[in-house]
C-alpha positions in Angstrom: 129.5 88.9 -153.1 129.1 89.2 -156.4 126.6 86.0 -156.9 124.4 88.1 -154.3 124.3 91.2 -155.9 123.1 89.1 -159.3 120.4 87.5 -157.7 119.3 90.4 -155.7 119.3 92.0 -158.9 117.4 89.2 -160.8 114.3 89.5 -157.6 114.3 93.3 -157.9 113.6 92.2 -161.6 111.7 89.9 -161.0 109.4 91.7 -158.7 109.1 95.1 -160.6 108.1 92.5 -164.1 105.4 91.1 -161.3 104.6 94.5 -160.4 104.0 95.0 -163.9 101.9 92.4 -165.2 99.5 92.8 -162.0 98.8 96.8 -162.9 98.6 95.2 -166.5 96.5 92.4 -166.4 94.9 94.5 -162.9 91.2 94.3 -163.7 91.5 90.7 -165.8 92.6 89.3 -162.3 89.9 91.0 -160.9 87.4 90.1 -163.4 87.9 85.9 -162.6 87.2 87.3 -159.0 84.4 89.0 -158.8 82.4 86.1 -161.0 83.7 83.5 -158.4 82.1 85.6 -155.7 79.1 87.0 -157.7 78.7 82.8 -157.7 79.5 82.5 -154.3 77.2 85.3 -153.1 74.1 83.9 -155.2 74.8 80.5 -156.7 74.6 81.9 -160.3 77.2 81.4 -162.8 78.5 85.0 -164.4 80.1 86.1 -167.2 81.6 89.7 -167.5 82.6 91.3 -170.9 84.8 94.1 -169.2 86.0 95.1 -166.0 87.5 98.3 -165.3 88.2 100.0 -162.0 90.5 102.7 -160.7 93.5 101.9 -158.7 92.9 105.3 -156.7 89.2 105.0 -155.9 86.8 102.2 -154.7 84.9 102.5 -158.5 84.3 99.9 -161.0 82.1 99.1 -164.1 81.5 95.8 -165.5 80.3 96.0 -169.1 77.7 93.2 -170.5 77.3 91.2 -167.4 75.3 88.3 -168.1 74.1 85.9 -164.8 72.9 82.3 -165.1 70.2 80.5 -163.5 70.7 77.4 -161.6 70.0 74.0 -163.3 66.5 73.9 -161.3 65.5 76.4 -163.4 66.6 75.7 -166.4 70.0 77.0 -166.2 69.2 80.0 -169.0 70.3 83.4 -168.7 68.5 85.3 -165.6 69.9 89.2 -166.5 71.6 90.9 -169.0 73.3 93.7 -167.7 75.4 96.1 -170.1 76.3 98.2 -167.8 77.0 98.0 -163.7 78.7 100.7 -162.4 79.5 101.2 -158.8 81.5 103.4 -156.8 82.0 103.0 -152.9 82.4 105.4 -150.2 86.4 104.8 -149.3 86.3 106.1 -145.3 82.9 104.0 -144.7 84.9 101.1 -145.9 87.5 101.6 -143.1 84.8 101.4 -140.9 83.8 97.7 -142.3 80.5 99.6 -143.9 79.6 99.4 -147.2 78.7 102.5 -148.1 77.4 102.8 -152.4 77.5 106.1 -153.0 76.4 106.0 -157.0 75.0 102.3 -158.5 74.3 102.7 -162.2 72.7 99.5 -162.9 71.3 99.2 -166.8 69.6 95.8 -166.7 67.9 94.8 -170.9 66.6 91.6 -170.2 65.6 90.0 -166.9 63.9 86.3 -166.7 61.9 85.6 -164.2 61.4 81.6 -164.1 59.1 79.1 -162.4 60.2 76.4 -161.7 58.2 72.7 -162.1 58.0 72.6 -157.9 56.4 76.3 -158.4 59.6 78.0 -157.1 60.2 81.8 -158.6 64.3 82.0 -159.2 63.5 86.0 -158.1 62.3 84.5 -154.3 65.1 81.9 -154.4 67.5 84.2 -155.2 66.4 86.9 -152.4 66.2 83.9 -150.1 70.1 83.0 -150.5 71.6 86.3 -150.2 69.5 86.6 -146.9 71.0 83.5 -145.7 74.5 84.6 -146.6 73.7 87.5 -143.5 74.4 87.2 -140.6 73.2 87.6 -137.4 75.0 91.0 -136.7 73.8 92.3 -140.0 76.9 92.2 -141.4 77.4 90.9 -145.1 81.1 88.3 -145.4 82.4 89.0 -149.3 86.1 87.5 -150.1 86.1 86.6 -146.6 85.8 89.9 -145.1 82.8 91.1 -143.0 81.3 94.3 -143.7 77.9 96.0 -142.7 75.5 97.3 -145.1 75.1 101.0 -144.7 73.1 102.7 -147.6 73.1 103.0 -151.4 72.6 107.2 -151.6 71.3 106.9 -155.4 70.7 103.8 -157.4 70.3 104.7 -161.0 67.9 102.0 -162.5 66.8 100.7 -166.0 65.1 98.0 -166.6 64.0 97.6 -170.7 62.0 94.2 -170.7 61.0 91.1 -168.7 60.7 87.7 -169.5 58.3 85.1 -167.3 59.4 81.9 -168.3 56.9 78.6 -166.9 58.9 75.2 -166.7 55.6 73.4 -165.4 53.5 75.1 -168.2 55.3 76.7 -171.3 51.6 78.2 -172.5 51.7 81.0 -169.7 55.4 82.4 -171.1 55.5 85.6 -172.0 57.3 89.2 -172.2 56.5 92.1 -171.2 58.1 95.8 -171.8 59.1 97.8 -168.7 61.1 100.6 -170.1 62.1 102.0 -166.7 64.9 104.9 -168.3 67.4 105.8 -165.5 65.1 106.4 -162.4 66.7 107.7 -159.6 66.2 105.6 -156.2 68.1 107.5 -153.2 68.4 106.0 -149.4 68.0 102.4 -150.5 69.3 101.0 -147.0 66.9 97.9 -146.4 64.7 94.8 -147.6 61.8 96.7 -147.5 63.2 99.3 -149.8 64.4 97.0 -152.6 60.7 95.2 -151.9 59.2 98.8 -152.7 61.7 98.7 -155.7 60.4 95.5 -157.2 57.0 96.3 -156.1 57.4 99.5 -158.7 58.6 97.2 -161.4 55.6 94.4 -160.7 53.6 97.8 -161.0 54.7 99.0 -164.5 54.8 95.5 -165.9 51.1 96.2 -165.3 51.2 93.2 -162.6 52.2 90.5 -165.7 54.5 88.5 -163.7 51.9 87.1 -160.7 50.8 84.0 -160.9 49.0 84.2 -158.2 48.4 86.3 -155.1 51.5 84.6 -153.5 54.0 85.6 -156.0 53.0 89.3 -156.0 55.8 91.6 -154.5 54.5 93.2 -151.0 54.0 96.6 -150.7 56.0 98.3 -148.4 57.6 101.4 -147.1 59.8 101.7 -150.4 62.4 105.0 -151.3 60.4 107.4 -152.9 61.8 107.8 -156.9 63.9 111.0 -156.4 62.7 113.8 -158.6 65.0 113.8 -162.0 66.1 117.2 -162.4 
């Protein structure tokens, strides 16, 4: 009996140095996972500096976040995000809802890119994520289906915006939105991130249409909550 008790002892070792290394190396793990399905998601290659998140609450925060364009356009950098934060509403999630109760999303450079066939990377991207719903509404991440409930307050920034012409480099240009930490609350639906975009097209002073096409719709967006 005694070989037993040594290996029994050796996977209780085993196991607890496992045990270890996962609450260790916890949010590195998690880090290689949420690019891969950041990718998955939207097709865009990511690169997070730091991932943190609590072993006790559905929060994280990824730190200098940086997303990729596909090779049709161009394959440069599409945001640079220093800071995402996000934390979740744990009983929703029971549910299979998604439920964000606080998205801090700090956002310095976004590119928006047209491509030689006259595609916007901002359309194609929206376009994607919508095909990745399904019929029910509900959203699949990591292989699990969950509905989309609500963000109650999205915290935005937004310093500057690039518009970047592969056809015709002459109409490239940047443009300064220096949107501070406005408050969005009830963001629940596509017309609501529309209304969102629209705001941005709006204090970009209209810089980034090409045309009448490309213009963001106006829509029945969140109002900007009041900051106290």
């Amino acid at each position: 009996m005694k070989w037993l008790f040594k290996w029994l002892l050796r996977l209780v070792t085993l196991l607890v140095v496992i045990v270890v290394l996962v609450l260790v190396f916890r949010d590195s793990l998690l880090r290689g996972v949420v690019e891969q399905e950041i990718r998955a998601q939207t097709g865009m290659d990511a690169k997070i500096g730091k991932f943190s998140s609590s072993l006790f609450a559905p929060v994280a925060t990824l730190e200098n976040l940086k997303l990729y364009n596909t090779a049709e356009f161009g394959g440069r950098p599409f945001a640079e995000i220093p800071e995402l934060h996000v934390e979740i509403d744990p009983s929703a999630l029971t549910k299979q809802k998604l439920r964000v109760t606080l998205m801090r999303c700090r956002v310095a450079e976004l590119d928006v890119v047209k491509n030689e066939a006259g595609q916007t990377n901002i359309v194609n991207l929206f376009t994607k994520a919508s095909a990745r719903v399904t019929k029910s509404g509900g959203i699949r991440i990591t292989g699990r289906l969950v509905d989309f409930d609500t963000i109650e307050l999205l915290d935005l920034s937004l310093a500057k915006a690039r518009f970047i012409d592969m056809k015709d480099p002459r109409n490239n240009h940047e443009v300064r939105i220096d949107m501070d930490n406005q408050p969005f609350r009830e963001v629940k639906s596509q017309n609501d991130l529309n209304g969102i975009l629209t705001m941005i097209w709006l204090r970009s002073g209209g810089a980034f249409a090409m045309n009448s096409a490309e213009a963001p719709r106006a829509t029945s967006a969140p109002v900007p909550a009041k900051q106290k």
